[in-house]
C-alpha positions in Angstrom: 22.2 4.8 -11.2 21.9 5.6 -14.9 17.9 5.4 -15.9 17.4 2.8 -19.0 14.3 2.4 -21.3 12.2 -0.6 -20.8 12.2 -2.9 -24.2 9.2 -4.6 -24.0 9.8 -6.0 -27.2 12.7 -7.8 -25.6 11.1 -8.3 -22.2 7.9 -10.2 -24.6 10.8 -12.2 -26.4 12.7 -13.2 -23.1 9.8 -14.2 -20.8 8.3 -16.8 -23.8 12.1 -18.0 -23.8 11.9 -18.7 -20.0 8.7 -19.8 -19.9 9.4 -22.4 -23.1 6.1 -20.4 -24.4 5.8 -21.2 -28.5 4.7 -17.4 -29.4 3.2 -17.3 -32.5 4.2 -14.4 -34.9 0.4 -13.6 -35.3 0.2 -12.9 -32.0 3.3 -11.1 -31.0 2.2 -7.7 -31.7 -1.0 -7.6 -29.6 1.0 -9.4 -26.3 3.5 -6.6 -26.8 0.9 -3.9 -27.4 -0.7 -4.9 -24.1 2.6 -4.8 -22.0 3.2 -1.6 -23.3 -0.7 -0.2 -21.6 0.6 -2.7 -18.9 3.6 -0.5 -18.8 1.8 2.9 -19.0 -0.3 2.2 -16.4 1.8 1.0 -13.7 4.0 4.0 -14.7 1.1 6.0 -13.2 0.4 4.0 -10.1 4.8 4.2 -9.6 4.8 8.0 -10.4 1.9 8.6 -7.0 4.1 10.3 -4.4 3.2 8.6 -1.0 4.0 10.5 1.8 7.1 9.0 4.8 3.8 8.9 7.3 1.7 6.7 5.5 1.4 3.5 7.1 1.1 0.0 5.2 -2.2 -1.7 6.4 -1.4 -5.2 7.0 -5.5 -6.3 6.1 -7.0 -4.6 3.0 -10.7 -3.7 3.7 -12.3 -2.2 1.2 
């Protein structure tokens, strides 16, 4: 499987098409600069190796 970059750009663009959300031009570049922290951080919660033995816990208590 061959990786690809992730356009949020386009991924902004193509969820306000599906969603028939009117994005205004004034606020295109902030929605887009907060996918892309939105990005980075899941990136770091993706990239924690979780080792074969864990279990998942079916009740979260905190």
């Amino acid at each position: 499987m061959e990786s690809q970059e992730f356009d949020v750009g386009g991924y902004v663009e193509q969820m306000a098409l599906l969603l028939d959300l009117q994005l205004r031009d004034e606020y295109r570049d902030g929605v887009v600069a907060n996918f892309e922290r939105i990005k980075a951080i899941a990136y770091l919660v993706n990239s924690f190796p979780i080792p074969e033995e864990v279990e998942v816990a079916p009740v979260f208590e905190p």
